[in-house]
C-alpha positions in Angstrom: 0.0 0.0 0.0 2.7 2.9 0.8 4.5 2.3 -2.6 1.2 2.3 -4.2 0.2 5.4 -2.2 4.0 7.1 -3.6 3.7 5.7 -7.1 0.3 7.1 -7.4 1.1 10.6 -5.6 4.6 10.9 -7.6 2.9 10.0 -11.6 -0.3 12.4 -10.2 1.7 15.6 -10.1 3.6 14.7 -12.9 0.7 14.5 -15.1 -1.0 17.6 -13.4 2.3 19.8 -14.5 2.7 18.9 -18.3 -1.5 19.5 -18.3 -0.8 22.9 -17.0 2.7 23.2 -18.7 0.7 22.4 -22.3 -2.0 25.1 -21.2 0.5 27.6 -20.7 1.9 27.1 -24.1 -1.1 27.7 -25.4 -2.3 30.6 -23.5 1.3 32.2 -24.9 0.7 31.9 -28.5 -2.9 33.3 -28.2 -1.0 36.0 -26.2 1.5 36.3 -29.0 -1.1 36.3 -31.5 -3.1 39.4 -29.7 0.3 41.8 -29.5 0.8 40.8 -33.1 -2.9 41.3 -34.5 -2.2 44.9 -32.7 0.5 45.9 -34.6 -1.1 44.2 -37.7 -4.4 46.5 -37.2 -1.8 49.5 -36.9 -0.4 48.6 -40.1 -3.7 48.1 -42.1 -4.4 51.7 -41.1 -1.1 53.1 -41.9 -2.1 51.8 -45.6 -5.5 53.2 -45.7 -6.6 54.9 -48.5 -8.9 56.4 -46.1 -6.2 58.0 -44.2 -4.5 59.7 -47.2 -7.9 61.1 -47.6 -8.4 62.0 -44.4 -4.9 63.8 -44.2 -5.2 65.5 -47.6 -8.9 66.9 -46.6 -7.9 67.6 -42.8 -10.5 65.5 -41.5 -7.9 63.7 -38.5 -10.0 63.8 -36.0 -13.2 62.7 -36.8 -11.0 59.6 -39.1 -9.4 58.9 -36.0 -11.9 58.6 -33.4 -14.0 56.1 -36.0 -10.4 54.3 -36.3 -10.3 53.8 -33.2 -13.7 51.6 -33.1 -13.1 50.0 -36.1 -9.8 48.4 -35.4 -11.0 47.4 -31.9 -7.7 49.8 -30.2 -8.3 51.9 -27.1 -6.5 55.0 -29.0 -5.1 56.2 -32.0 -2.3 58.9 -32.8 -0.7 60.2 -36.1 2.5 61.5 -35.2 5.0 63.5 -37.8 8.1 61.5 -38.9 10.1 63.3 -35.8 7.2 61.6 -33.6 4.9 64.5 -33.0 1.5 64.4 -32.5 -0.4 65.5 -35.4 -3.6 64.6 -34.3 -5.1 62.1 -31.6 -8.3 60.1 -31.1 -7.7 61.3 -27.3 -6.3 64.3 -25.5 -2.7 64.6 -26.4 -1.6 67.7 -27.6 -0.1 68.7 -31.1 3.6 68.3 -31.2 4.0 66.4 -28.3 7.0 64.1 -28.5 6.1 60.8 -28.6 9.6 59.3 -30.3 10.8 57.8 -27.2 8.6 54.7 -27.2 11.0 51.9 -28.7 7.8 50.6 -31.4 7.5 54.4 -32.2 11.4 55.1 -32.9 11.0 51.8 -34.8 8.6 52.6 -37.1 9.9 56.2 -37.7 13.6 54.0 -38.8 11.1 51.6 -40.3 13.1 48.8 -38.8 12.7 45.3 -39.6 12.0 44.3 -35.6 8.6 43.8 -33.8 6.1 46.8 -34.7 3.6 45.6 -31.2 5.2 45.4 -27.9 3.9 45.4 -24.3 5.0 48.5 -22.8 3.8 50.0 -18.9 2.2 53.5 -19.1 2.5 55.2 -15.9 -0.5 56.9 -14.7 0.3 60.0 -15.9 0.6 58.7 -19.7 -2.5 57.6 -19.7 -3.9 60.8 -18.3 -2.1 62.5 -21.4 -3.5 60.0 -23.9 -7.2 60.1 -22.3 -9.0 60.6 -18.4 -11.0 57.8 -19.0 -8.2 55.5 -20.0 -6.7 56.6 -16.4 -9.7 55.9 -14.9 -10.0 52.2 -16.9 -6.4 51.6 -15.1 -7.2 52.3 -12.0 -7.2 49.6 -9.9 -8.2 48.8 -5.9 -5.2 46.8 -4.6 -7.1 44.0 -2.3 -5.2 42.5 1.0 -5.0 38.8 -0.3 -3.6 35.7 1.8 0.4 34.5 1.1 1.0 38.0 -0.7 4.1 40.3 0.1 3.5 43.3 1.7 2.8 46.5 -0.6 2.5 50.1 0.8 0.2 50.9 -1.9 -3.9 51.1 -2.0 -4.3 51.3 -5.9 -2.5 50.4 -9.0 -2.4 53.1 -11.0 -0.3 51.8 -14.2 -1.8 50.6 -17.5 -0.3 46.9 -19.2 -0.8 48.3 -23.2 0.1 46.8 -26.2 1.7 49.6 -27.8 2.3 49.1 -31.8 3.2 52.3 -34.4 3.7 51.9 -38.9 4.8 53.7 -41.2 3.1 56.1 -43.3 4.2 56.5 -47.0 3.1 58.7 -49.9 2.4 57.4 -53.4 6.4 58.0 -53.8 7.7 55.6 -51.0 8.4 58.8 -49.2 7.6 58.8 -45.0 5.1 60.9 -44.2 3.5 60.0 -41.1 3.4 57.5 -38.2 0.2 55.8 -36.6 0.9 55.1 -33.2 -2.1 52.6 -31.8 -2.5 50.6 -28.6 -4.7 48.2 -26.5 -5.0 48.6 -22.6 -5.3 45.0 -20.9 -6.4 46.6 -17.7 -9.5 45.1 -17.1 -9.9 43.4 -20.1 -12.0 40.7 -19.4 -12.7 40.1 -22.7 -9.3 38.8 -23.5 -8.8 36.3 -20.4 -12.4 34.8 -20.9 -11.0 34.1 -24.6 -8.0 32.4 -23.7 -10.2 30.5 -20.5 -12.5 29.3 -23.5 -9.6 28.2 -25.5 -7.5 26.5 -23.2 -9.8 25.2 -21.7 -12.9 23.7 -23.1 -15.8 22.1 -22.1 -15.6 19.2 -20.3 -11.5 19.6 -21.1 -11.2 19.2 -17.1 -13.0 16.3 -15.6 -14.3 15.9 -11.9 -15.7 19.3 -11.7 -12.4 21.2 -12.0 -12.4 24.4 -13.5 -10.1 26.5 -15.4 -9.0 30.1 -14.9 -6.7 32.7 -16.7 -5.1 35.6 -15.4 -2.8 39.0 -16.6 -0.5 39.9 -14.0 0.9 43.9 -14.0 3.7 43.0 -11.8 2.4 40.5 -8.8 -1.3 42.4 -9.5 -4.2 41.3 -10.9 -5.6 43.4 -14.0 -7.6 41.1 -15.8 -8.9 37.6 -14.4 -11.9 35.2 -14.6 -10.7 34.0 -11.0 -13.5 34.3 -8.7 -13.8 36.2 -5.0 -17.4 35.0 -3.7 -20.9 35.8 -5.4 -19.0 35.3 -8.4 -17.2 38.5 -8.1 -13.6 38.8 -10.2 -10.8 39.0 -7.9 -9.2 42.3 -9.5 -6.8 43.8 -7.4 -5.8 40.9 -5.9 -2.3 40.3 -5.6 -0.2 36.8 -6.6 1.7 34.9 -3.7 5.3 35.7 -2.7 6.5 32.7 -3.6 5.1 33.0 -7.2 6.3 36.7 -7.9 10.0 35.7 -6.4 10.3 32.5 -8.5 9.0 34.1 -11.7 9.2 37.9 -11.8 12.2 38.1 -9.2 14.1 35.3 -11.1 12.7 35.1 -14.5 11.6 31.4 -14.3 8.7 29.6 -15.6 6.5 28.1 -12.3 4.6 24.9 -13.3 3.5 23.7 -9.8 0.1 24.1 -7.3 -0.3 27.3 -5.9 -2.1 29.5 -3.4 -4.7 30.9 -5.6 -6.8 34.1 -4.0 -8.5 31.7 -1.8 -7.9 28.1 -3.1 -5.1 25.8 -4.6 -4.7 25.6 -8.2 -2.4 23.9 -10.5 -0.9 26.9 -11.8 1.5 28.0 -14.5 3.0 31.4 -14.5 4.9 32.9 -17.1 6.6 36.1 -17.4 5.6 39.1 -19.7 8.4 41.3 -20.6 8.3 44.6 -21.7 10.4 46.4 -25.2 13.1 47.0 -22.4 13.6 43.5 -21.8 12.4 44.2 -18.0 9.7 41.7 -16.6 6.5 43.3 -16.4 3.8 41.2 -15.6 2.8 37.5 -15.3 0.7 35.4 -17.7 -1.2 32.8 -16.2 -3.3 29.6 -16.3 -4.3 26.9 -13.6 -7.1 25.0 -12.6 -8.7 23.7 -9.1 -6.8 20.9 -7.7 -9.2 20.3 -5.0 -11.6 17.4 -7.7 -8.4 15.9 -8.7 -6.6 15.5 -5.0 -10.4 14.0 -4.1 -10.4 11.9 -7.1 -6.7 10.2 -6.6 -7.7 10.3 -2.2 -10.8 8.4 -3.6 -9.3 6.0 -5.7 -7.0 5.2 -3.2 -9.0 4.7 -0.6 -10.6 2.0 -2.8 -7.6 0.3 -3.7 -7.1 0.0 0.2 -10.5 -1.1 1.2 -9.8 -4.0 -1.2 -7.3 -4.7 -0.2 -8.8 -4.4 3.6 -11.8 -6.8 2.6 -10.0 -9.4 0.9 -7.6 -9.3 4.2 -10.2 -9.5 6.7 -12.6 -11.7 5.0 -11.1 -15.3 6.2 -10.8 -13.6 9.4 -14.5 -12.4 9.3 -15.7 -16.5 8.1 -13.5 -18.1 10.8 -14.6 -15.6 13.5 -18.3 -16.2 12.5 -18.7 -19.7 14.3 -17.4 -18.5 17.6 -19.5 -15.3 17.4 -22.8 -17.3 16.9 -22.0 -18.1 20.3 -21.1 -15.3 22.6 -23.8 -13.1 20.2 -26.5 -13.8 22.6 -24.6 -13.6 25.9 -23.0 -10.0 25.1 -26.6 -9.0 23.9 -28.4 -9.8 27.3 -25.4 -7.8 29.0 -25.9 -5.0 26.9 -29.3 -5.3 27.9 -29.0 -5.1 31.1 -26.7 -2.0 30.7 -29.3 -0.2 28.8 -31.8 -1.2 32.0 -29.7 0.0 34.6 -29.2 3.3 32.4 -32.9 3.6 32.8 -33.5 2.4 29.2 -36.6 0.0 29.9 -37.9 -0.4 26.2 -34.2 -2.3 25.9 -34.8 -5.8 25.0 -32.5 -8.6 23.1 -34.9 -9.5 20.7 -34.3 -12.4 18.0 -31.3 -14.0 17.8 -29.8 -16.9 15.0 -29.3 -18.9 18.0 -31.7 -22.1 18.3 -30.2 -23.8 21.2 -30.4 -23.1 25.1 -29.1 -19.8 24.8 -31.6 -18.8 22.6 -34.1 -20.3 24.3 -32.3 -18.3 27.5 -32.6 -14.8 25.4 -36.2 -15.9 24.7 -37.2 -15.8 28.3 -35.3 -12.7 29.5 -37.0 -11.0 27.4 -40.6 -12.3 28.3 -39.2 -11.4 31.9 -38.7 -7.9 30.9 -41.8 -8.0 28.9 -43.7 -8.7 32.4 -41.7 -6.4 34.6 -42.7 -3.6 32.5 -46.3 -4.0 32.6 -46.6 -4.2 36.2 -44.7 -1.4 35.8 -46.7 0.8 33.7 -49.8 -0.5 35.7 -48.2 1.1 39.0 -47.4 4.3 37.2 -51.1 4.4 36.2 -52.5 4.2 39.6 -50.1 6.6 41.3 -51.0 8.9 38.6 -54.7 8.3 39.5 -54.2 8.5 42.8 -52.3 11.8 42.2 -55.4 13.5 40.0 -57.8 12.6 42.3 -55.7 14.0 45.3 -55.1 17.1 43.1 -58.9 17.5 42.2 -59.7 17.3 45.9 -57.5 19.6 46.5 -58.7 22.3 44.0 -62.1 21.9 45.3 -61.2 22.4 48.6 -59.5 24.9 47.8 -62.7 26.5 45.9 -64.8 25.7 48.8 -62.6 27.6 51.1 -62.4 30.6 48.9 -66.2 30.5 48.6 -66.6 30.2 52.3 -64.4 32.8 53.2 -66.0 35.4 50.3 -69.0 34.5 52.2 -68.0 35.2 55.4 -66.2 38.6 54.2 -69.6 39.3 52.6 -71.6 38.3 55.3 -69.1 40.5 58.2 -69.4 43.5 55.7 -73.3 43.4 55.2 -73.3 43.0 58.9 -71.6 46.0 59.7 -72.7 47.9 57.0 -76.1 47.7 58.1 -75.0 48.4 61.3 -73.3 51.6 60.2 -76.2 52.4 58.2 -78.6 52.9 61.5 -75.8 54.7 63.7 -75.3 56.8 60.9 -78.5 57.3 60.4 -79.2 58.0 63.8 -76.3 60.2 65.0 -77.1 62.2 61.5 -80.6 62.7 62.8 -79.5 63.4 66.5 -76.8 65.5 65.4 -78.8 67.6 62.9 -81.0 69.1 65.8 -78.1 70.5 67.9 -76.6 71.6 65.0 -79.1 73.6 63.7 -79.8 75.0 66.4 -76.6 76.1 67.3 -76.5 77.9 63.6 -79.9 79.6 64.1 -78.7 81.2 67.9 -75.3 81.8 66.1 -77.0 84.1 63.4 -79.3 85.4 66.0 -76.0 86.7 67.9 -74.7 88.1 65.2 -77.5 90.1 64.9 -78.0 90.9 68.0 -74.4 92.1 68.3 -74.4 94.4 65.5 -71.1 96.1 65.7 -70.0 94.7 68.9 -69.9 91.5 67.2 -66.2 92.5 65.3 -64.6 92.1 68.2 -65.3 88.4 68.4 -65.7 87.9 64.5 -63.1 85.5 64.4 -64.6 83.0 67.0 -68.0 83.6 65.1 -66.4 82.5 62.0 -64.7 79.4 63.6 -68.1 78.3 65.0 -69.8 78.7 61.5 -67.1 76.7 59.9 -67.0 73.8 62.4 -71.2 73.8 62.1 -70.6 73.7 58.6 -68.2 71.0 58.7 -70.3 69.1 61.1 -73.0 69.8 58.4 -70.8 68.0 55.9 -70.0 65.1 57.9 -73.7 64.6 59.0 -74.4 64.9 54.8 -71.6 62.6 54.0 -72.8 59.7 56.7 -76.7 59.9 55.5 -75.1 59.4 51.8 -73.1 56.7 52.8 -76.0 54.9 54.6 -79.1 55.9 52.0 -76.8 56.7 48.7 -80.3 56.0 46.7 -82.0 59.3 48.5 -79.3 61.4 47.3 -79.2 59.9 43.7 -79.5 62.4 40.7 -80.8 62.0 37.2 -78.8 60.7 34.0 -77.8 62.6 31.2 -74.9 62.4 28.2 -72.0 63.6 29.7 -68.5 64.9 28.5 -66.1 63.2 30.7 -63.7 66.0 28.9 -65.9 69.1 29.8 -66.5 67.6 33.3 -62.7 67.1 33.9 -61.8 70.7 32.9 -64.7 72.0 35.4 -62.8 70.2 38.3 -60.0 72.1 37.4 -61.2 74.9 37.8 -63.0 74.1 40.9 -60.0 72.9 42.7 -57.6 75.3 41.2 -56.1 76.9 44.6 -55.3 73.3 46.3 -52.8 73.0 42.7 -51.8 76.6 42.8 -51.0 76.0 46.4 -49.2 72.9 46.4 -47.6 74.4 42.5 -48.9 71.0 41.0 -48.0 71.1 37.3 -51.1 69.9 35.6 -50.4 67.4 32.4 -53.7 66.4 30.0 -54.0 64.0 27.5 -58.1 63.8 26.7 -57.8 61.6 23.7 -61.6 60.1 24.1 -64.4 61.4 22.4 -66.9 59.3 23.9 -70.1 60.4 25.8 -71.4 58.5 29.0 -74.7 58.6 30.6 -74.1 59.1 34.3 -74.8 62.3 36.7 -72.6 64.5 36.0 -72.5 66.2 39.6 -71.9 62.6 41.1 -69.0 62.1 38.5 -67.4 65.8 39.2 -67.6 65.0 42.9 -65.7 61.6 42.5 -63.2 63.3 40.3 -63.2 66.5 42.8 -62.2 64.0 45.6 -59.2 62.1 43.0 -58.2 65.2 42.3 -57.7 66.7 46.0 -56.5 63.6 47.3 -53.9 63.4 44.6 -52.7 66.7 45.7 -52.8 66.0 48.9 -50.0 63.5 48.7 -47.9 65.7 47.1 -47.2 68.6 50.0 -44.0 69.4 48.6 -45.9 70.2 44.5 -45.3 67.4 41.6 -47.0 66.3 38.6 -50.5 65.3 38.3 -51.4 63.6 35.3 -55.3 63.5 34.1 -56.0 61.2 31.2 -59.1 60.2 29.2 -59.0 57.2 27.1 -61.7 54.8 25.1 -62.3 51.6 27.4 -62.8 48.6 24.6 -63.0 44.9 25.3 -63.0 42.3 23.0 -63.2 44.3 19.8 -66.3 46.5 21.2 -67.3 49.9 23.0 -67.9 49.9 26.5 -67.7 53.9 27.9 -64.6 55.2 29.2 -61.1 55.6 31.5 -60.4 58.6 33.7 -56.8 58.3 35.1 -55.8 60.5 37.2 -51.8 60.2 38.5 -49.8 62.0 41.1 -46.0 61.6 41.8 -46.3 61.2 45.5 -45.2 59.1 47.8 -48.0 56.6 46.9 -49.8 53.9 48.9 -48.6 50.9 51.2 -49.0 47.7 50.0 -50.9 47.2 53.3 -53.7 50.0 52.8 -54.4 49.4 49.0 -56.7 46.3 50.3 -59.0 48.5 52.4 -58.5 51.9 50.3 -62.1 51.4 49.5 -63.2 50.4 53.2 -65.9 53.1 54.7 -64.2 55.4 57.4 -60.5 53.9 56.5 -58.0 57.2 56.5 -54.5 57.1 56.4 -55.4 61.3 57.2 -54.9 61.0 60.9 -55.9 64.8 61.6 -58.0 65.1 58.8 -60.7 63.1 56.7 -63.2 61.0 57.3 -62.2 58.0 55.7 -66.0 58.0 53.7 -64.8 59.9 50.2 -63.4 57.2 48.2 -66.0 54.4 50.0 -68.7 57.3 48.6 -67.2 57.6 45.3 -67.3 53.5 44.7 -70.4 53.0 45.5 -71.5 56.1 43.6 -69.9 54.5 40.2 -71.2 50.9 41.2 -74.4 52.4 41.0 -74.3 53.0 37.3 -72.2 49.3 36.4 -68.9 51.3 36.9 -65.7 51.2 39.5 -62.6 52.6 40.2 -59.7 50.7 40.6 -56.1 51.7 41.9 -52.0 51.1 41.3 -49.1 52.0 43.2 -46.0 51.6 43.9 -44.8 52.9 47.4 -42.8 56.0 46.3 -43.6 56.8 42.8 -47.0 57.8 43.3 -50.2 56.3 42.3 -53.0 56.3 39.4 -56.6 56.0 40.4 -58.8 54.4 37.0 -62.5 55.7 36.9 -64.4 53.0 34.9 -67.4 54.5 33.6 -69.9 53.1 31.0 -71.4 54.4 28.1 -74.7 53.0 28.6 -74.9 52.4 32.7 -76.1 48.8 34.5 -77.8 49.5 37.3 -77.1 47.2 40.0 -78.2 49.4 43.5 -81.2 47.3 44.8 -84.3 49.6 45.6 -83.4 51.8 42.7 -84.8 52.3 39.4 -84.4 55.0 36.5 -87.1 57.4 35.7 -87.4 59.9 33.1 -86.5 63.8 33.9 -85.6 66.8 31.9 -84.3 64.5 29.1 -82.0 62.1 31.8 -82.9 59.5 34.4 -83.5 59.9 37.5 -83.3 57.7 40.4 -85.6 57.6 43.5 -86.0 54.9 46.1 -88.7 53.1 46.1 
């Protein structure tokens, strides 16, 4: 096998090098034949009759430029016999001095020697000769792998195929020169040629390709080599290796080679210019990748072969012994599967007919048997487990149930119980009260004058019976809300919001509350609009309150939807204070719950739920302990009534609600 492996590796690359050496031979005369059809084309149109014409009816220019297209050249100059410019199909100017170009000296001495040679235009030349002939050139260098290091971004030199003829007269006399050239700079035209010539369809086998390449110096001008997306890889730049071995030292490299990004079979051959100095590289190569696989391949069958007819006898003699340890190694790799937890793991049928067959046999009817009982325990702890669960949810339920029942049961309890104190001490307290205001005016009256010197304490006593007043008016509400019910009416949650404003203007300009809006409802709800302006009214002054040191207080409208249809309308309102305890948001709602200690009395939200609950609405609340909180008025555009006792009644265009 290893002298097969070195015979086959050694006559491999052999035959890979004359294939490339052959297609480099090739690729050189179609070079060859290019530089010379230049300088042939230069000569047909030195011996234009055209020309003569052209020259003896001053019509250069417009000849020249259609010269230019006709022979295929990128430009076209007549120069004098001293090699000035008479006229060009570019930009040069008349009389430059074009004489020391070695194919234009030659033709001017009409010497016998080549009449198209590659010659290097710098970038400057080409400027001369035409901008766009620059710009042609001009060439992005691109960082490419196994390159040697070049300081420069662009290549701005041409690769041209410079040829010149003679002009005669009718007498044999010299009369002109016509000075013609090709630029190879990224002419793509000319490598896909020699690609299609050198290498034909289905000329590589194994899904090789070929590629062909014009080097200026170690830098890629013109290539059919591909980057990605198929992308030419212009501007990128031959290995070190290469440009030492053939530009450095003149040689011809027939060998693999690092290739932009892959190895190729590659022959590179040096261009040289009129100078004798080596210009460029002209190359050809294809992948090597299909025919490495292809030799690894049929190598690798040789040696399986080899391998099978090897092991083989081993394989028949070794079969006897196996029939008989088969089953035994299968039952222990059973029962490693098993104790992996693997219980589908069974031996299954074996060749075997004799007792260790019937052995496997069994084991496995053993298994077969353990795993039912198995599965049949499983089943009934997972019954046991949904029934214990189930229980447990309903208990659960029943609990919850009891114990919203009991809540229910404590709160109608003592709401009923506040309802007849409140009741009560309102009545009790009403009598007192109003007396004390009627003897209160009559001193006032009675005092006349005199009375300024105890104005103030007058005025305290008429503000604490008024507040008394309030508080007796607050409990009957909160004990008979249906007495103190108003009629319905379509309401502007917008217009009703803007009037609270304005009533509670000095608590914002007192605490300097900045006020922010966003009304974006347009909806109208059917509620009482002095029962909604006094829940907002107490929102709003609450809010403030819990900002003593000023803040922001945010109001916002918005249209309350569920489940793709109308249902009325969201009031936010939002402070910045120092917002609620976790504690108290449970009982925020509770009747005569303040966190107020010397103020409040703990009935003005309990009044403004049940106000909203009335109509089908409710208010809910969010907090976070200090970042303020946001209040939600629910309110709906057409109201449910739910307040037993209660029932709507027509009135100036509303509804009105009465107790029964």
């Amino acid at each position: 096998m290893g002298l097969t492996w070195y015979w086959s590796h050694t006559y491999y690359h052999k035959l890979l090098v004359f294939k490339v050496g052959s297609d480099l031979v090739t690729a050189n005369e179609y070079f060859d034949r290019v530089i010379e059809g230049v300088g042939n084309r230069a000569d047909r149109l030195a011996a234009s009759s055209r020309l003569t014409v052209a020259m003896s009816e001053g019509r250069l220019a417009d000849f020249l430029l259609a010269a230019r297209g006709e022979f295929d050249v990128d430009f076209v100059n007549l120069l004098d016999v001293n090699g000035r410019v008479l006229n060009s199909s570019g930009g040069l100017a008349r009389g430059s001095g074009r004489s020391h170009w070695p194919v234009v000296s030659r033709a001017i001495l009409n010497a016998a020697s080549e009449r198209s040679l590659v010659e290097i235009f710098d970038a400057q030349a080409l400027e001369d000769i035409s901008p766009a002939l620059r710009e042609r050139a001009r060439l992005a260098l691109v960082p490419t792998a196994r390159a040697a290091p070049d300081p420069r971004s662009h290549e701005e030199r041409g690769m041209v195929i410079h040829a010149a003829a003679p002009v005669y007269d009718a007498a044999g006399n010299l009369v002109a020169v016509v000075e013609a050239g090709v630029l190879l700079n990224g002419n793509l035209g000319f490598v896909d040629t020699i690609n299609a010539i050198v290498y034909r369809d289905d000329s590589l086998p194994l899904g090789s390709k070929g590629t062909a390449t014009l080097f200026l110096g170690d830098t890629r001008i013109a290539t059919n080599v591909r980057l990605f997306e198929g992308e030419r890889a212009l501007g990128t730049r031959a290995s070190v290796e290469v440009r030492d071995h053939v530009l450095v030292g003149g040689r011809t490299w027939l060998e693999t080679a690092f290739v932009v990004n892959d190895w190729y079979v590659s022959g590179y051959e040096p261009i040289v210019d009129s100078r004798g100095e080596r210009v460029g590289m002209l190359y050809v190569g294809f992948l090597e990748a299909p025919f490495r696989e292809a030799k690894t391949v049929a190598l690798l069958v040789i040696f399986c072969l080899f391998l099978v007819i090897s092991v083989v006898g081993a394989i028949w003699s070794l079969h006897w012994a196996r029939s008989i340890f088969r089953p035994i190694e299968r039952m222990h790799g059973v029962i490693g599967r098993i104790d992996g937890g693997d219980g589908e793991a069974r031996v299954g049928a074996v060749d075997s007919r004799d007792e260790l067959g019937s052995l496997a046999h069994e084991f496995d009817h053993l298994l077969d048997v353990l795993a039912l009982k198995r599965t049949q325990l499983e089943q009934l702890a997972a019954s046991l487990d949904r029934k214990v669960e189930e229980r447990t949810r309903d208990l659960a339920t029943a609990n919850a149930e009891l114990r919203a029942a009991q809540r229910q049961l404590v709160m109608s309890e003592k709401l009923a119980a506040i309802g007849e104190l409140t009741a009560g001490v309102a009545h009790e307290i009403s009598n007192p009260t109003a007396v004390i205001q009627g003897n209160l005016d009559l001193l006032r009256e009675e005092l006349g004058p005199h009375a300024q010197t105890v104005i103030g304490e007058i005025r305290l006593i008429d503000e604490q019976v008024n507040r008394i007043r309030l508080i007796v008016t607050k409990l009957l509400q909160f004990a008979r809300p249906g007495e103190f019910a108003g009629y319905v009416e379509q309401v502007d949650v917008n217009t009703v919001l803007a009037d609270c404003l304005v009533l509670t203007r000095h608590h914002l300009s007192k605490r300097s509350v900045r006020v922010e809006q966003w009304l974006e409802t347009r909806r109208r709800v059917e509620i009482n609009a002095q029962e909604l302006q006094q829940v907002l009214i107490n929102l709003i002054v609450n809010a403030v309150q819990a900002m003593p040191e000023g803040g922001v207080l945010t109001l916002r409208t918005e249209d309350w939807n569920e489940h793709n249809a109308a249902r009325g309308v969201r009031i936010v309102v939002q402070d910045t204070g120092q917002g609620i305890r976790a504690d108290d948001l449970a009982r925020i709602f509770d009747p005569f719950f303040t966190t107020k200690k010397t103020q409040g009395t703990g009935l003005g939200l309990s009044i403004s739920y049940s106000l909203l609950e009335r109509y089908g609405g409710r208010i809910t609340v969010e907090s976070t302990p200090g970042a303020g909180a946001a209040f939600t008025v629910w309110v709906l555009s057409e109201p449910e009534y739910r307040k037993e006792g209660i029932e709507p009644a027509r009135n100036g265009g509303g509804q009105d609600y009465r107790a029964e």
